[in-house]
N, C-alpha and C positions, 0 to 999 in steps of 0.2 A: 159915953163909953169910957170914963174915966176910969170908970171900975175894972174893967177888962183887964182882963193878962193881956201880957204882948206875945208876939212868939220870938224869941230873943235868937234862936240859929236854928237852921234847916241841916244836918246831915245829908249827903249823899251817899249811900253805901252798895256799889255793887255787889254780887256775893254768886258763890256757885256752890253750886250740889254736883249728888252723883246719880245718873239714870240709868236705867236697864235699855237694851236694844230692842225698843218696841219698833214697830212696822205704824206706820200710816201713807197716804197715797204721797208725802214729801219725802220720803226713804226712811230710813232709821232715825232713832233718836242717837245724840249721840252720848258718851260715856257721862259729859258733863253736859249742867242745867243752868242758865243763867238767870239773875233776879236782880231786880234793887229793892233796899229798901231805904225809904223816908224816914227819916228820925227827926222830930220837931222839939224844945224844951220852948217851955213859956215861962214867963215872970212868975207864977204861984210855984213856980218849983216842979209842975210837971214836965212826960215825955208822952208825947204821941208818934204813932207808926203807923207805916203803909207801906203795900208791895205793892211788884208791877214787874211786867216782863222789860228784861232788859237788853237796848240796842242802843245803840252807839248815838243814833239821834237822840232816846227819849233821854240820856243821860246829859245830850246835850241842853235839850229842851229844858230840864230841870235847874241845869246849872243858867242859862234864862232867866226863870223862872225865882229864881231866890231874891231879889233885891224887892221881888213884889210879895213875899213873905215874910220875909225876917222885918221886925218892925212893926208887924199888921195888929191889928186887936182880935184879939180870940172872937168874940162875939159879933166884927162884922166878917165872918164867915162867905156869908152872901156876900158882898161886896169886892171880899176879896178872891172868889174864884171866878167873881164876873169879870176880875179885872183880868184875870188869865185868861178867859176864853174872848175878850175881846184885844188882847196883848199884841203884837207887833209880830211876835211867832206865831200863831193861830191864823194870822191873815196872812203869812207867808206859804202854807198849806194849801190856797187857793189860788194863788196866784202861778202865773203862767209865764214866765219872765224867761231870756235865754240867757239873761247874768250868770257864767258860772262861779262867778263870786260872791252867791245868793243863794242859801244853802235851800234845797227843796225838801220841805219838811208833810211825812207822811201823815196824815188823819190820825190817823190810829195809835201812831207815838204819842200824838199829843193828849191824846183820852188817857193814854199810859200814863202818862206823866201826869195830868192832872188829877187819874186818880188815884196815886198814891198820895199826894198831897192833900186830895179832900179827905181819904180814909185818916189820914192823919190829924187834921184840924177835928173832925170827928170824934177821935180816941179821946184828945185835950177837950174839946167841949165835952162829951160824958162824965170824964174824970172833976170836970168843974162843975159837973151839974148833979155827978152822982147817979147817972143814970147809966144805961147801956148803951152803946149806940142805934140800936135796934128802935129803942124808943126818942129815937134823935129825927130817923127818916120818916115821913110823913104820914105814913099810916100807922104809928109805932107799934109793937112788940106785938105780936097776935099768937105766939108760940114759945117754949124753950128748946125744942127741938127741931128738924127738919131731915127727911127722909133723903137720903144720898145712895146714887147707885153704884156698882163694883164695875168700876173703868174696866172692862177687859183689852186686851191686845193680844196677837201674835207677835213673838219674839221670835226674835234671829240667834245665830249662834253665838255669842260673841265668840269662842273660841276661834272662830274665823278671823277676825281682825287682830292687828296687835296694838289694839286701843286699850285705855285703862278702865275697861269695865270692871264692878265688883265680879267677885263669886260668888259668892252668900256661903260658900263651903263653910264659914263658921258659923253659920245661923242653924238653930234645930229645924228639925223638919218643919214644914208648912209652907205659909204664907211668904215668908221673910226668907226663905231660900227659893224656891217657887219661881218666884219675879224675876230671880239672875238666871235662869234657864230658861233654854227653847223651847219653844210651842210653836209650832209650825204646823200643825191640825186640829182638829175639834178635838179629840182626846187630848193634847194638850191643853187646849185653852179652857177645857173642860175641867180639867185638873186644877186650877188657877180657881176656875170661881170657887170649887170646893173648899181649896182653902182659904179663899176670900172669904167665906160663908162663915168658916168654924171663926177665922180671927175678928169679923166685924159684922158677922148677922147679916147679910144683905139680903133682902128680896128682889131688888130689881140689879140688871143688868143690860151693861151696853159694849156692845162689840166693836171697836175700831176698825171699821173695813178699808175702803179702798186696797187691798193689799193683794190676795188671792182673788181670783175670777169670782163674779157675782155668785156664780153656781155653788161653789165653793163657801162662800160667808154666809149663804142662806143655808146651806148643811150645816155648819155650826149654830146656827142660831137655833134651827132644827135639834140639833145633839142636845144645845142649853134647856132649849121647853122640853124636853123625853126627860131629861135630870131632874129638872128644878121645874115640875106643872106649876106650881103654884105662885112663879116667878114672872115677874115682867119683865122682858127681855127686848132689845130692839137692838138696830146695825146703824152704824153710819159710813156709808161708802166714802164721805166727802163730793159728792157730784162726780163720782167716776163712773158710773151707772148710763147709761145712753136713756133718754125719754123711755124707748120700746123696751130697752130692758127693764130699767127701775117699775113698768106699769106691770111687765111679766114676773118680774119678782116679787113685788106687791099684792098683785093679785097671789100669790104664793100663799105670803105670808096673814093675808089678811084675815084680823076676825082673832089668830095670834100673836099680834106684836101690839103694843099700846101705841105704837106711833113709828115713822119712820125720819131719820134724819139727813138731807140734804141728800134722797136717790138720785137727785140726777139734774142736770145744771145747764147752764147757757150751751146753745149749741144749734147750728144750721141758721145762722138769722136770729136767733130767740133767745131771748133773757133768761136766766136760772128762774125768776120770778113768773113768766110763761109757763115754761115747763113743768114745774113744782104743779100750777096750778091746772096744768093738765094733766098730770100726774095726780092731784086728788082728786079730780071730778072722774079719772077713769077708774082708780080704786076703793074711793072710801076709804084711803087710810089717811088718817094724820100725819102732819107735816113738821117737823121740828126742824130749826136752820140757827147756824152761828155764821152762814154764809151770805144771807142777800138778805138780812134784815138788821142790819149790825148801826145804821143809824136812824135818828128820827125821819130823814125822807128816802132811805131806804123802807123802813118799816110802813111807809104811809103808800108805798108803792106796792108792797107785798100785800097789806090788808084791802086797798084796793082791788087786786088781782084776785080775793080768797085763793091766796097759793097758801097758807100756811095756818099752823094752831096752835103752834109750841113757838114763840119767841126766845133764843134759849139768850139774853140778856146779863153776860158775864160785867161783873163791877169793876174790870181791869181794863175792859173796852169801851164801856159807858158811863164809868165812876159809880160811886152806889146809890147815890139819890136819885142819879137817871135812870137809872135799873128800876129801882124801887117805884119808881112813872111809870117804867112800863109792866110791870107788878099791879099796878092797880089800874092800866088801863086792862091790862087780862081781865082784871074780875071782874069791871064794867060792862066788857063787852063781851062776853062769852068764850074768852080764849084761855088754852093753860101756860101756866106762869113756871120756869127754866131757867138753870143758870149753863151756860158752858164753863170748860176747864182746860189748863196748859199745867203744865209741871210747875209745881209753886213748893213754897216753904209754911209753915203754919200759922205767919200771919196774913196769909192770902186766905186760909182755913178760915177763921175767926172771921174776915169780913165777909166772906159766903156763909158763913152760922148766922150773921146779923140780918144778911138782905136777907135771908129766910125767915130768918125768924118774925122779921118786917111785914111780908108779904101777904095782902088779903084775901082774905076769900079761903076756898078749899080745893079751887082748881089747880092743884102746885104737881106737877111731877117731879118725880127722885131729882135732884139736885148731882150734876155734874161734879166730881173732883178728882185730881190726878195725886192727892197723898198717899193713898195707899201705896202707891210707887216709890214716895220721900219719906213716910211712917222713918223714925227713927233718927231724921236728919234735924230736927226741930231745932228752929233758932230761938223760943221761949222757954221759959222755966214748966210751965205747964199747958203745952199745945191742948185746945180743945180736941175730946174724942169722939169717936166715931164706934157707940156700941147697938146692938142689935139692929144693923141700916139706918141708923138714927145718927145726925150730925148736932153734938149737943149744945148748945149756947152756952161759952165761958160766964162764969158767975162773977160778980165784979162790974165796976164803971166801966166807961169806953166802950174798947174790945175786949177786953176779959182777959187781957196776956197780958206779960214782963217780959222784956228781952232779957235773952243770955247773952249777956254783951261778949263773954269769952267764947262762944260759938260763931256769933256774929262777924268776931273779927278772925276766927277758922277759917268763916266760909269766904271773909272777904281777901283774906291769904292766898284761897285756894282759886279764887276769880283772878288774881294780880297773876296765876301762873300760867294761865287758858293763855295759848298763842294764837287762838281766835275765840272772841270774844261773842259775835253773836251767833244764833242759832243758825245752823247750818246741817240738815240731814241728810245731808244727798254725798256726805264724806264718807261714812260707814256704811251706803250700801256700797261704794266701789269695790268693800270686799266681797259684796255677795254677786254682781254682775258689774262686768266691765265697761268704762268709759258711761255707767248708771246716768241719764237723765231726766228729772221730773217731765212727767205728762199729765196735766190735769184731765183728762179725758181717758187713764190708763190706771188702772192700778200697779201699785209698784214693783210688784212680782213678774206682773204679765209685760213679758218686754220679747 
């Protein structure tokens, strides 16, 4: 491996955006979005990148995590993420220790953290090899594009709080002023896909429920199929749905919806992975979850149970080559192939364009992404786009992007100013209902 680039510094860069006050069953989003991004240079003179949501552990984890990167040789890739996931943090996750001078490090940070570091070794291996990353992960490139649907949400006022939301007041009509205003009915939300429609083609759609009463988000979804017949449309409560409700609303919807997402969750004794799986045997609808199949023996417990058919396998919580695993265990075993989505920046974009593009078979539904929300916030020279519901593969080695380094350090300004740093929704509904607290078994409205 003489030949190898080395990777010579890892960057750490956290970075914030600006978000709309969308509704989901955790309260409000709040004005600001947090991110990191991984910046790698190797000895040939490149730069590789990755994002990931950002929390105060994964940035800790990261900062870990460097002395087993900087140094490393590009091409033992493998080697070097095995040494991460077998690392001294990694086994701190499982352990049960009452040290509180042992920091308790959550699952989920660590996949964070890992994988923006793999997207990034990644970007540098393509750029050395001249390929894409797409034809990096194991079943390579089987498309240039992939089908993505129009995230919807109900929006709160912000005029209600005196938080730093945009206004879009200087945006033209549509889409791009749209997003900073309230919808708080089907006619609103309705309004939203339209212009989702005109600005980026969509044909499918997904409703973020948990928020208003079930009765209520199955009316909209209702209003969406009367608009848009020719549209695939589905809801995700979050598992705020009760077993007898999500089977009552299911059977509603059934026959119109292509799938349903996480109706309805742990509860009386019984696993969300029970439920779900009572939940399709009483309706014949498909199961879609970012909720109880989110690792390998998670997943092995769900496919066990037949609770599910959509694994929706986001590469922020799995990295992308384990995504891309379970991408092709779909299309071995008869299941459809999904990504979930959080508020991201564009190069969280480009590695959702890759695992898609990756992915085998033809069992793929619409691909999850929360840009339409950040459209315009882009930390690269030229964010991959999103035309006719089609998410299109940047053209170019790696991932297909160039940071804008003078953005980059915008957003990383405007993260140094957040007097709280990680995500927290439950701040901005206080101004819609008092002393507000999450109920996972409650949508956020119904209090």
């Amino acid at each position: 491996m003489s030949d190898s680039p080395v990777i010579n510094s890892m960057r750490i860069v956290p970075v914030a955006g600006y978000d709309s006050m969308l509704l989901n069953i955790g309260g409000a989003h709040n004005c600001f979005f947090t991110r990191i991004i991984v910046i790698l240079t190797d000895s040939a003179g490149h730069t590789g990148v990755g994002e990931t949501p950002c929390h105060a552990s994964t940035l800790q984890l990261l900062e870990q995590f460097r002395p087993l990167i900087e140094g490393s040789s590009l091409l033992r890739l493998n080697a070097t993420l095995s040494q991460l996931f077998n690392s001294e943090a990694r086994q701190q996750q499982t352990s049960h220790t009452n040290d509180i001078h042992i920091p308790q490090m959550n699952p989920e940070k660590f996949y964070n953290a890992a994988a923006a570091i793999e997207a990034a070794l990644l970007d540098l291996q393509g750029k050395l090899f001249n390929l894409p990353v797409a034809d990096l992960l194991a079943s390579g490139k089987q498309r240039d594009r992939i089908p993505v649907l129009g995230y919807l949400f109900y929006i709160a006022d912000r005029r209600l709080t005196n938080m730093h939301y945009r206004s879009g007041d200087k945006e033209p009509d549509g889409w791009f002023r749209l997003r900073h205003e309230a919808a708080m009915d089907s006619a609103g939300v309705q309004r939203l896909a339209e212009a989702a429609v005109e600005q980026y083609g969509f044909r499918d759609f997904k409703l973020k429920g948990g928020v208003m009463a079930g009765e209520v988000e199955v009316e909209t979804v209702e209003a969406l199929l009367t608009r848009f017949p020719d549209a695939r449309v589905t809801v995700d409560p979050n598992a705020s749905w009760s077993l007898d409700e999500a089977i009552r609303f299911g059977k509603q919807l059934a026959g119109k919806v292509p799938y349903l997402e996480d109706p309805c969750g742990a509860e009386q004794g019984y696993s969300g992975r029970e439920t779900l799986a009572e939940f399709r045997r009483a309706t014949g609808v498909p199961v879609a979850t970012n909720m109880i199949a989110n690792d390998w023996r998670q997943l092995h417990h769900a496919l066990q149970l037949n609770a599910i058919d959509i694994p929706l396998a986001d590469p922020h919580f799995w990295t992308m080559r384990n995504a891309n695993v379970v991408a092709q265990l779909c299309n071995e075993w008869g299941l459809t192939t999904g990504c979930h989505s959080n508020n991201h920046f564009d190069i969280s974009l480009a590695m959702v364009a890759h695992l898609g593009a990756a992915a085998p078979g033809e069992r793929q539904t619409a691909f999850d992404t929360h840009w339409i929300w950040q459209d315009g916030q882009q930390l690269t020279h030229q964010p991959p786009q999103i035309r006719d519901g089609y998410l299109e593969l940047p053209p170019g080695s790696g991932l297909g992007i160039e940071l804008n380094m003078e953005r980059v350090e915008q957003a990383h300004a405007l993260y140094n100013t957040l007097p709280d740093k990680n995500r927290n929704d439950a701040v901005a509904m206080q101004f819609l209902i008092d002393n507000w607290r999450y109920d996972a078994k409650r949508p956020s409205l119904v209090r």
